[in-house]
C-alpha positions as CSV (number, residue, x, y, z in Angstrom):
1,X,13.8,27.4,32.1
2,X,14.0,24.3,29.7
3,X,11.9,25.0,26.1
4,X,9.3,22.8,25.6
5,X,9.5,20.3,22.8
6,X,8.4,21.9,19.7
7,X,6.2,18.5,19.0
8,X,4.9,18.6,21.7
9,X,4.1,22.4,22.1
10,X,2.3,21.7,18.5
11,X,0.8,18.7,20.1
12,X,2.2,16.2,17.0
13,X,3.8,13.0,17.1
14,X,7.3,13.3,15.6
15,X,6.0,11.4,12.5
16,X,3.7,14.2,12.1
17,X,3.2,15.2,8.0
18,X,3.9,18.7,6.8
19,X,-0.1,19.1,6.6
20,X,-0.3,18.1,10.0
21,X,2.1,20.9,11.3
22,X,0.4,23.2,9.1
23,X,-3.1,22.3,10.5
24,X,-2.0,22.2,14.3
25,X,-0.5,25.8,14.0
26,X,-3.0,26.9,12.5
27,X,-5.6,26.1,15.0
28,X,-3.4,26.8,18.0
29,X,-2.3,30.4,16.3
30,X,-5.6,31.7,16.0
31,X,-5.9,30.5,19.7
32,X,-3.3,32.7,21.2
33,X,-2.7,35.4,18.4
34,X,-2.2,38.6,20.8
35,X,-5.3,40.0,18.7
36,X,-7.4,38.0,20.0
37,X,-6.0,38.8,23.6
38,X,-4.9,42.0,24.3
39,X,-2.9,42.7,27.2
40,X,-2.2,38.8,27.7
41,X,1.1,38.3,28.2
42,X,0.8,34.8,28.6
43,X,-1.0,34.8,25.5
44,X,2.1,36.3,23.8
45,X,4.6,34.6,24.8
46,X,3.1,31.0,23.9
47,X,2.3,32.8,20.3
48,X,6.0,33.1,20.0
49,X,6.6,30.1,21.1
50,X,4.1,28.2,18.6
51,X,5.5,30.2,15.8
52,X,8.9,28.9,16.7
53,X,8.1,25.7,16.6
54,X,6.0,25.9,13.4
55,X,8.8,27.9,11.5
56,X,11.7,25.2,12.8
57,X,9.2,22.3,11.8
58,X,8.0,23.8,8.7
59,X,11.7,23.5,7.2
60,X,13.0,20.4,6.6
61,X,16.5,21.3,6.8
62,X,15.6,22.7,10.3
63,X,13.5,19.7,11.0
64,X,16.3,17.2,10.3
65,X,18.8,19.5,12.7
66,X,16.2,19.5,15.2
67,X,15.6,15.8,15.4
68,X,19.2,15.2,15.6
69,X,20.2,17.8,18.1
70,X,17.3,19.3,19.6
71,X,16.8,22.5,20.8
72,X,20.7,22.5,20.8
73,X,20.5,23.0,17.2
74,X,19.9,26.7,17.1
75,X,21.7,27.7,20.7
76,X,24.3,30.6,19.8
77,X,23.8,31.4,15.8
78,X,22.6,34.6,17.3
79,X,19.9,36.9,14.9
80,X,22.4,36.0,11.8
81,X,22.1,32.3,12.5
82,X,21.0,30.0,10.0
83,X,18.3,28.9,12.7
84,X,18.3,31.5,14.5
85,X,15.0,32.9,16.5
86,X,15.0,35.7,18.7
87,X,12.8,38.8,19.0
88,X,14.8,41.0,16.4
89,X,13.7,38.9,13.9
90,X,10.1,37.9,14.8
91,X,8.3,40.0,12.8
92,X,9.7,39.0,9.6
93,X,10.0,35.5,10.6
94,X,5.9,35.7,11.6
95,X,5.2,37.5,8.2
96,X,6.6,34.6,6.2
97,X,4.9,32.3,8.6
98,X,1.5,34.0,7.6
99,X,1.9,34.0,4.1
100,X,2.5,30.8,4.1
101,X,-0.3,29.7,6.3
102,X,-3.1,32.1,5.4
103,X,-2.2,33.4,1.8
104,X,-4.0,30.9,0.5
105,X,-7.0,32.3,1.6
106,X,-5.9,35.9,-0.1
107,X,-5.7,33.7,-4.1
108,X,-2.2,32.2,-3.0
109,X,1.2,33.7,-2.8
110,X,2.4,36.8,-4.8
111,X,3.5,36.7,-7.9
112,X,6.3,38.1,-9.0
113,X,8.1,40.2,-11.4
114,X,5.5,42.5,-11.4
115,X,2.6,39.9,-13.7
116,X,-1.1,39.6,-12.7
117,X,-3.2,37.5,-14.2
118,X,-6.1,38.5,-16.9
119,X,-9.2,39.5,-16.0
120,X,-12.0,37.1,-16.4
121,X,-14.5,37.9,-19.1
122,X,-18.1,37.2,-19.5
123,X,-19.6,36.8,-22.9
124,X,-23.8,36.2,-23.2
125,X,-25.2,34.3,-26.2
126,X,-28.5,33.8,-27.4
127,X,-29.5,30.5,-29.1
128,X,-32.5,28.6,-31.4
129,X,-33.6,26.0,-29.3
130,X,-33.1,24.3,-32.9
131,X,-29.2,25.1,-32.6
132,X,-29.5,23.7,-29.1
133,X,-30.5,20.3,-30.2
134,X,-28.3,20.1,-33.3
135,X,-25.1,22.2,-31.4
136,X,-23.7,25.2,-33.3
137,X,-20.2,26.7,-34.3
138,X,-20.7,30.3,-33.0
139,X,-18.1,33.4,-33.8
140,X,-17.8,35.8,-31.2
141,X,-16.2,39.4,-31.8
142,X,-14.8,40.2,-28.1
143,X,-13.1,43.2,-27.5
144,X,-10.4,42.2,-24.9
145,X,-6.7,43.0,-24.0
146,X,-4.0,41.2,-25.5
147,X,-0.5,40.4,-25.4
148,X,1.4,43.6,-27.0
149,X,3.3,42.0,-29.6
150,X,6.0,44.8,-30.0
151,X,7.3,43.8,-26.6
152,X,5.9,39.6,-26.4
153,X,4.4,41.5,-23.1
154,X,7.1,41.8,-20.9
155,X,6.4,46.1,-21.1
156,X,9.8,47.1,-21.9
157,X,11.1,48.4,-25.6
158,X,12.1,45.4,-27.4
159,X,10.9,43.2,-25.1
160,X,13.9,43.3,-22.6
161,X,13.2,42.4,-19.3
162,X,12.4,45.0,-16.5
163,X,14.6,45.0,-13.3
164,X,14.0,43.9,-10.6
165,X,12.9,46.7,-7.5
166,X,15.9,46.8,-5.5
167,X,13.4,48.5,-2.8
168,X,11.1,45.3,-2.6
169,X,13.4,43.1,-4.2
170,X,10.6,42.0,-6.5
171,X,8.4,41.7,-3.7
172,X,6.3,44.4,-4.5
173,X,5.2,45.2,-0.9
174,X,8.0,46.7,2.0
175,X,7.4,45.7,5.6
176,X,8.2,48.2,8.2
177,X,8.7,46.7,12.3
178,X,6.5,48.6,14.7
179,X,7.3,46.9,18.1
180,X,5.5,43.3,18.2
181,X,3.8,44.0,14.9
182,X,4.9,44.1,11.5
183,X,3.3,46.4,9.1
184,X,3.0,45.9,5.1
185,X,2.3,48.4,2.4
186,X,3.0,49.1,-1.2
187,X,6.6,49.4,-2.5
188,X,6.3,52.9,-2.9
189,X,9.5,52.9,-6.1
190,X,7.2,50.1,-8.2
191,X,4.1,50.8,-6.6
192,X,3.1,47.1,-6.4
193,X,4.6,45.8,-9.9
194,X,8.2,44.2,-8.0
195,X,10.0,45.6,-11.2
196,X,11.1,49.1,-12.5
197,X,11.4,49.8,-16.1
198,X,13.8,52.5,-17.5
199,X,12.5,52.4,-20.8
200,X,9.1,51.0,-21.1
201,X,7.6,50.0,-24.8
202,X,5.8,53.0,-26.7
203,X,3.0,50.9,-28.0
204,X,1.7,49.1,-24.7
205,X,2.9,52.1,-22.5
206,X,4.8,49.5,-19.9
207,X,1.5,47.2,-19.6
208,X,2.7,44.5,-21.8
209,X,-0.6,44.6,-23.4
210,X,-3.2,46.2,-25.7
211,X,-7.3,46.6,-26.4
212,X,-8.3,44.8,-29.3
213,X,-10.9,43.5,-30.7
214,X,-10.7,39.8,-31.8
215,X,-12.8,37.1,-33.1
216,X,-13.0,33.7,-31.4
217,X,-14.8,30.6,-32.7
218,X,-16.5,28.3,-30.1
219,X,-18.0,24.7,-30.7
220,X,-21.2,24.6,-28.7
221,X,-22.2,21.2,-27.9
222,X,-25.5,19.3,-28.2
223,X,-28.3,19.3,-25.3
224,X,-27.1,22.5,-24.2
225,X,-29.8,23.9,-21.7
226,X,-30.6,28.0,-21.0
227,X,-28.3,29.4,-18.4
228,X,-25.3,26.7,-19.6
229,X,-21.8,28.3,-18.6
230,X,-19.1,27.4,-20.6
231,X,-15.4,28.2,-19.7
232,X,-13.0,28.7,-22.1
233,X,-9.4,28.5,-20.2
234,X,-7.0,31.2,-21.5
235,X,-9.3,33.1,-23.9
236,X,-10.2,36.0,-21.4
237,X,-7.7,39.3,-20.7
238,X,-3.9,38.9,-21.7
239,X,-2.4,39.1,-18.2
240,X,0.0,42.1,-17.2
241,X,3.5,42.1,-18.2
242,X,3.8,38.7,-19.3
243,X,1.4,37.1,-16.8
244,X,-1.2,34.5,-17.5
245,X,-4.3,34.9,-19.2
246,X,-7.6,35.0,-17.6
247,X,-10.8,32.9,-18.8
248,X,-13.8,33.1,-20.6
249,X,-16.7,32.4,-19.5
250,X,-19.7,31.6,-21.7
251,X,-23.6,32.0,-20.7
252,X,-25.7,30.6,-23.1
253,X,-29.9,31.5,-22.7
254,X,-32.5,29.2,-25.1
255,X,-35.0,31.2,-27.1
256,X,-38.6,30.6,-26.0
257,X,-39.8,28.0,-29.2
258,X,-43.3,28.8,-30.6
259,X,-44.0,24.8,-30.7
260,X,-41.8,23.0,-28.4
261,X,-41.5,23.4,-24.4
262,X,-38.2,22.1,-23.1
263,X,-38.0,19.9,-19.7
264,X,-34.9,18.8,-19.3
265,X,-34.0,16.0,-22.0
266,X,-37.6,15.9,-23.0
267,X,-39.6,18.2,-25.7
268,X,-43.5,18.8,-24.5
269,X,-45.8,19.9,-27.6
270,X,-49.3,20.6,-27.0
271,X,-51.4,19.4,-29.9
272,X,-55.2,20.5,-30.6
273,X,-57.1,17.7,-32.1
274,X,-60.7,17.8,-33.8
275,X,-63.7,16.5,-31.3
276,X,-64.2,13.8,-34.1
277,X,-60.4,12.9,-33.8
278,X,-60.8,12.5,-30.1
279,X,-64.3,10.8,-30.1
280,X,-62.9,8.2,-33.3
281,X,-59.5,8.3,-33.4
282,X,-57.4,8.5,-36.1
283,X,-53.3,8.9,-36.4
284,X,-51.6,12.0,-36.6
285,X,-48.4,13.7,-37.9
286,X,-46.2,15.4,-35.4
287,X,-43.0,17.6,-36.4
288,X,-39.4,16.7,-34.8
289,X,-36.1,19.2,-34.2
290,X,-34.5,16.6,-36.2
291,X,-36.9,18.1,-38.9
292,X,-38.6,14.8,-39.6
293,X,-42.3,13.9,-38.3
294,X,-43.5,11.3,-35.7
295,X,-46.6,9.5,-36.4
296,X,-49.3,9.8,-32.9
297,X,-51.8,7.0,-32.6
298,X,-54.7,8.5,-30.9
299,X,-57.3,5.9,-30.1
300,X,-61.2,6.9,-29.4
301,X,-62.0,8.3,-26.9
302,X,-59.4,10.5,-26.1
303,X,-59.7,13.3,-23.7
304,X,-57.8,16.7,-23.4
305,X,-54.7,16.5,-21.4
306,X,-53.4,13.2,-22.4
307,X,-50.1,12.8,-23.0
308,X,-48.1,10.5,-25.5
309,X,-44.7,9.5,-25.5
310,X,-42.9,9.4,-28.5
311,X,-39.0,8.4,-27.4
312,X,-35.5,9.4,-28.9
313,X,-37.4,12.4,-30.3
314,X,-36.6,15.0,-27.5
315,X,-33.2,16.6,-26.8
316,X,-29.8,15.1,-26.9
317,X,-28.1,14.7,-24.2
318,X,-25.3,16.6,-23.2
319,X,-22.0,15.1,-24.9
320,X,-24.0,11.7,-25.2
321,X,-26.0,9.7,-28.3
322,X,-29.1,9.5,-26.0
323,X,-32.3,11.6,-26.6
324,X,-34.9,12.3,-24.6
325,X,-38.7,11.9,-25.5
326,X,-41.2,14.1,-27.2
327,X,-44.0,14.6,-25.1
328,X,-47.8,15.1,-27.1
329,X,-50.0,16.6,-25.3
330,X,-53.7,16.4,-26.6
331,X,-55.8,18.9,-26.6
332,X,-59.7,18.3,-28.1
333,X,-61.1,21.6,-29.7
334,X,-64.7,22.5,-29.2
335,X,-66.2,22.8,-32.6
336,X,-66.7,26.5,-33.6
337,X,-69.0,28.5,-36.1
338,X,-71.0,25.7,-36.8
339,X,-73.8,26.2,-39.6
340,X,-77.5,25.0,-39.3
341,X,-76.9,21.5,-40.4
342,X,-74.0,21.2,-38.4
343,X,-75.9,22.1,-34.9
344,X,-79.1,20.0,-36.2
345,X,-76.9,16.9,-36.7
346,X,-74.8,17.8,-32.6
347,X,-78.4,18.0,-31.2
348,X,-80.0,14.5,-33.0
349,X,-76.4,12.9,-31.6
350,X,-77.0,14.1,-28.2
351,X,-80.3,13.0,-28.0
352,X,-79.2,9.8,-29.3
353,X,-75.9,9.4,-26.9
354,X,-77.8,9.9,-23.4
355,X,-74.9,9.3,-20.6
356,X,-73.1,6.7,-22.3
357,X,-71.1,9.0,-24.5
358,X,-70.0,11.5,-21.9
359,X,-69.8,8.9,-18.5
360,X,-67.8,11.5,-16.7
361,X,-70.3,14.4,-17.3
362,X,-73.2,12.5,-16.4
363,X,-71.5,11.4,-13.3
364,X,-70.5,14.6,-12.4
365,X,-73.8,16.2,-12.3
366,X,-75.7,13.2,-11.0
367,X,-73.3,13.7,-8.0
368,X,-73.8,17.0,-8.0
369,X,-78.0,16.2,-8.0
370,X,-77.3,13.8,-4.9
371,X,-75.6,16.6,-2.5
372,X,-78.2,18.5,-3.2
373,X,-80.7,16.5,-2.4
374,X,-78.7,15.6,1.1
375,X,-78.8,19.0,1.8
376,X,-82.4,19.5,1.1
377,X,-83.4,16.5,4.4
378,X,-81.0,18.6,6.3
């Protein structure tokens, strides 16, 4: 029975993009992956089939022989054949095919030589809401793993290069064929590191790295909010033998202020004001973070809760010249301890003011005199 063409068996047009072949086996592999139906044979065999095609197409040294000569291409080069695809060799030929469709999925390929990357490290900070508006040049002491610098972190005595596991060659994981299947575990000589190390350095012990403690400046910009994560590329864990570095991450939280009350780019400060302030009015001196003062004009009349904007004197925005506003909230005090003359001269005033001085009072409770009367007819 003729083989169908691999193209079309992917369903591609032969001008089909390596992202395109990638994408179409994908989605037809999960379709007919024997997992998914046990005891299909039919299922089975059009796997194999898709995964034939996708590891001929994948190539582009295969691709180019298979556009030129067709299935024809790989006829007779047998299980030692440079294109060769028979049963023998599915299971390592579907293994590579994995990794390189799904791996991705896993952080990516392998890496090898035995490295790993750093660890990740977190780091919480506490700042002024004052060093928030003006940024800050902070020293942290982190104690972290770093390169060992008898070996430049390559784990061997005198920094010499470990060999390569001629179990795994490097790999650090062995596969083993169990009929269909293909089974991966551990390299059981390196146990996972794809190198072996006759004589590994005395002051690291092999890792090609050490604890320390070690004290890092970081710039921390203006405008910076509570919760702000910073990452620092590099600065976390050395990596293992010679591999990259991990980050660090920084999480900054904002003190609570005992004057200000941050919203976003603007500064909210409630402000009590003398009942003679609010009733006259006057002008009035507010501080700033810049550590200047804002002049308020309250005119008369001024009732609790109103709110003055006073721009470019909130917080600066983050890595930009603007500022926010500084929000006044008013906030009229009742007077308090009052002496004799004090009360005398309150009561001659509100004899004198009737309704006129307080229109929302007396309008309140003359509405509140009509429902009851309504009420009373009912």
């Amino acid at each position: 029975m003729a083989k169908q063409d691999y193209y079309d068996l992917l369903g591609l047009g032969r001008e089909a993009g390596p992202e395109d072949i990638k994408k179409a086996y994908r989605k037809l592999a999960m379709r007919y992956h024997p997992d998914r139906n046990p005891g299909d044979r039919e299922a089975e065999a059009k796997f194999k089939e898709l995964s034939e095609a996708y590891d001929v197409l994948k190539d582009d040294e295969k691709r180019r022989a298979y556009d030129r000569f067709g299935h024809a291409a790989f006829e007779g080069n047998g299980a030692g054949g440079a294109g060769g695809f028979d049963a023998q060799n599915f299971g390592r030929s579907f293994a590579d095919v994995f990794d390189d469709l799904f791996g991705e999925f896993m952080g990516g390929r392998r890496r090898g030589a035995g490295q790993g990357r750093g660890a990740d490290l977190r780091y919480n900070l506490e700042i002024t809401l004052e060093e928030a508006f003006r940024g800050k040049r902070a020293e942290l002491r982190l104690p972290t793993s770093q390169t060992c610098e008898a070996c430049h972190g390559t784990g061997a005595e005198g920094g010499a290069k470990p060999a390569v596991c001629v179990t795994c060659r490097g790999q650090g994981r062995v596969r083993a064929q169990q009929g269909f299947f293909t089974i991966e575990r551990t390299c059981p000589t390196c146990h996972g590191a794809g190198q072996t190390n006759q004589n590994p350095c005395r002051a690291c012990g092999g890792a090609g790295r050490v604890q320390r403690e070690r004290t890092l400046a970081v710039n921390i910009p203006q405008g910076v909010d509570d919760g702000t994560r910073i990452r620092l590329s590099g600065e976390g864990e050395a990596g293992l033998r010679g591999g990259p570095p991990g980050d660090l991450y920084l999480f900054l939280s904002v003190k609570p202020h005992r004057l200000f009350r941050r919203d976003g780019s603007a500064l909210h400060c409630r402000v009590p004001i003398a009942m003679t302030t609010a009733a006259l009015g006057s002008r009035i001196e507010i501080p700033t973070l810049a550590g200047e003062t804002a002049e308020v004009s309250i005119p008369a009349g001024t009732q609790s809760g109103r709110e003055f904007r006073i721009p470019g004197h909130g917080m600066p925005h983050l890595r930009s010249e603007r500022k926010g506003d500084l929000v006044v909230e008013t906030v009229v005090e009742t007077p308090v301890n009052l002496s004799r003359r004090q009360k005398e001269l309150l009561r001659e005033f509100d004899k004198a003011g009737g309704g006129e001085t307080s229109p929302e009072s007396a309008g309140f409770f003359a509405k509140v005199k009509e429902f009851f009367a309504g009420e009373s007819k009912e």
